[in-house]
C-alpha positions as CSV (number, residue, x, y, z in Angstrom):
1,X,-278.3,-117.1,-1.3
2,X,-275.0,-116.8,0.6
3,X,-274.9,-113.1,0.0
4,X,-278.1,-113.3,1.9
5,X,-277.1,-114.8,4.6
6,X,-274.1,-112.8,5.0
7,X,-276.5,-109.6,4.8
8,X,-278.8,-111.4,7.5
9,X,-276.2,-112.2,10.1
10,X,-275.5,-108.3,9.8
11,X,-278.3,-107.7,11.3
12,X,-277.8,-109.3,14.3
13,X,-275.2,-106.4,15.3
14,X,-278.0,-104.4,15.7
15,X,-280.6,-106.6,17.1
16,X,-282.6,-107.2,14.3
17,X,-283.8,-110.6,13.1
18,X,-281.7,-111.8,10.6
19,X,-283.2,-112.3,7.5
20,X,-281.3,-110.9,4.2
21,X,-282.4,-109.9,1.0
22,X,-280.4,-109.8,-2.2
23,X,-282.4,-108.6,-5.4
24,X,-280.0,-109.7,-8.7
25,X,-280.5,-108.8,-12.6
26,X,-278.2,-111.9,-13.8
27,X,-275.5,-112.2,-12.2
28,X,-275.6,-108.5,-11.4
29,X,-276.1,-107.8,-7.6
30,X,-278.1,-104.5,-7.6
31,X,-278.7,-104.6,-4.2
32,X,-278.4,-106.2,-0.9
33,X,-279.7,-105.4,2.5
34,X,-281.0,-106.8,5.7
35,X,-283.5,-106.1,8.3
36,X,-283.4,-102.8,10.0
37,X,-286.9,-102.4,12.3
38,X,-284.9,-102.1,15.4
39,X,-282.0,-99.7,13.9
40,X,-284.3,-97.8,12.7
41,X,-287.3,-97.8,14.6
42,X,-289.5,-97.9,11.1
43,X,-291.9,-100.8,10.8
44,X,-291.2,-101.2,7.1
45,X,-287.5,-101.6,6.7
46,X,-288.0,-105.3,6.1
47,X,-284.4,-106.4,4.4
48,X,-286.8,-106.9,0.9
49,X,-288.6,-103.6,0.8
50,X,-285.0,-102.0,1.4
51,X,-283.2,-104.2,-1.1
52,X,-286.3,-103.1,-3.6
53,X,-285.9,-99.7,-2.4
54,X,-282.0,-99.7,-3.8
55,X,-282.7,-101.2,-6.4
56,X,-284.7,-99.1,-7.9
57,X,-282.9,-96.3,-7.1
58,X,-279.5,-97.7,-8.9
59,X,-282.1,-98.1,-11.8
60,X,-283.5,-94.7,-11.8
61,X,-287.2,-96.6,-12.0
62,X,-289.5,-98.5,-10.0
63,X,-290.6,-101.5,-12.2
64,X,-288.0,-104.4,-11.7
65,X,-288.6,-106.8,-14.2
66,X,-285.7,-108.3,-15.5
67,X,-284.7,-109.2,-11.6
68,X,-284.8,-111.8,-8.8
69,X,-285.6,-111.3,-5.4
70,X,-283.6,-113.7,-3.4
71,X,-284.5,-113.7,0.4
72,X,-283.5,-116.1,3.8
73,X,-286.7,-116.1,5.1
74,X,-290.3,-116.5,2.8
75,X,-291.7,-112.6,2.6
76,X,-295.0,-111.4,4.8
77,X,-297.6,-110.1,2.8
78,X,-295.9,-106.7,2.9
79,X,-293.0,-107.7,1.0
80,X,-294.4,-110.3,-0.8
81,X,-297.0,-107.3,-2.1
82,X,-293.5,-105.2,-2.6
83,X,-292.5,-107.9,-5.1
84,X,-295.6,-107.9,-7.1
85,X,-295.9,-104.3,-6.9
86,X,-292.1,-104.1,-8.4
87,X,-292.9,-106.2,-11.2
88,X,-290.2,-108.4,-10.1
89,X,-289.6,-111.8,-12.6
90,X,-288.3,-114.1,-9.8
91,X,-288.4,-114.7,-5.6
92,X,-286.5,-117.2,-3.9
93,X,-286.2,-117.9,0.0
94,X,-284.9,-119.9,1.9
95,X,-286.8,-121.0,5.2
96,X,-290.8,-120.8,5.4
97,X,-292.8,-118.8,7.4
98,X,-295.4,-120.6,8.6
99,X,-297.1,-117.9,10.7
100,X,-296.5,-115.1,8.5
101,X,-295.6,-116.4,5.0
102,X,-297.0,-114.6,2.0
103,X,-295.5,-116.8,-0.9
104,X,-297.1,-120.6,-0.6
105,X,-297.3,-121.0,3.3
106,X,-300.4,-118.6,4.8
107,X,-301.5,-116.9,1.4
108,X,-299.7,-116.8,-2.3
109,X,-299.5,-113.3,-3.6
110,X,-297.1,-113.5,-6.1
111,X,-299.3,-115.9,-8.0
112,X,-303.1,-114.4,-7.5
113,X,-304.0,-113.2,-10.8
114,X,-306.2,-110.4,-9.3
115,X,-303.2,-108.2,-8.3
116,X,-302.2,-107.8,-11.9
117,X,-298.9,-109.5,-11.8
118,X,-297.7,-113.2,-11.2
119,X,-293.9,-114.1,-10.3
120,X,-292.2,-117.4,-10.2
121,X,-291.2,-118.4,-7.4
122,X,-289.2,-121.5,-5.4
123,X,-288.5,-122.5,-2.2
124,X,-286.1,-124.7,-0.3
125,X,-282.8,-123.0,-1.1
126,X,-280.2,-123.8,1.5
127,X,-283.2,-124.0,4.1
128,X,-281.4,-125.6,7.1
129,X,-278.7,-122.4,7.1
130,X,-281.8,-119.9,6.7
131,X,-283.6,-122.0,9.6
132,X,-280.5,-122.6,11.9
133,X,-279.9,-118.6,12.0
134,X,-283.5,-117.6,12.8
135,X,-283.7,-120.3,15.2
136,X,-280.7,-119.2,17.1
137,X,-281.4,-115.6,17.1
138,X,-285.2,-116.7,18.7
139,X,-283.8,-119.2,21.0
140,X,-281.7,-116.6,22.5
141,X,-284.7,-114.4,23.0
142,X,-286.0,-116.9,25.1
């Protein structure tokens, strides 16, 4: 998780909201990025579905099993659909979403047996850091 935060407070030099995403086979960091909507004006570049982008790439494939998703911030359904559709092992976040969660607030994707693929999954993981950074980056917008 600290290797996501320190990708999440990146994107703060560009505006962005600062969640990070680090996607790990072991111990091995394949990839980590962070959010990049504003940067790049592309409604997708979500700091998870970029991570899973890389990591793919450095694989040469696009099925991820084998790796952990660790994230600052619990995924939308967009991402959290990423990580099923990867055929990731593992998600961790840190702080909840409760207006757009995907992964045990709003809905549970990585666990509904209809999309074909389950994940584990756990929450709670240095929360108050995760929290604290997307609270200050909101309150400023206020």
């Amino acid at each position: 998780m600290e290797l996501a935060l320190v990708e999440a407070e990146r994107a703060l030099s560009h505006d962005d909201v600062p969640v990070g995403a680090v996607i790990l086979r072991g111990d091995e960091v394949l990839a980590a990025r962070h959010n990049e909507r504003e940067l790049t004006g592309d409604p997708t570049a979500h700091a998870e579905v970029l991570a899973l982008r890389d990591a793919a790439e450095r694989l040469g494939r696009w099925r991820l099993d084998g790796c952990s998703l660790v994230v600052t911030l619990e995924p939308c359904p967009m991402c959290a659909g990423a990580a099923v559709a990867a055929r990731l092992d593992e998600l961790v976040y840190g702080a909840a979403d409760l207006k757009g969660g995907a992964v045990g607030s709003l809905y549970n994707l990585v666990v509904d047996p209809r999309l074909g693929h389950e994940l584990t999954w756990r929450s709670g993981v240095a929360t108050d850091r995760c929290a604290a950074l997307l609270s200050t980056f909101f309150a400023a917008r206020r």
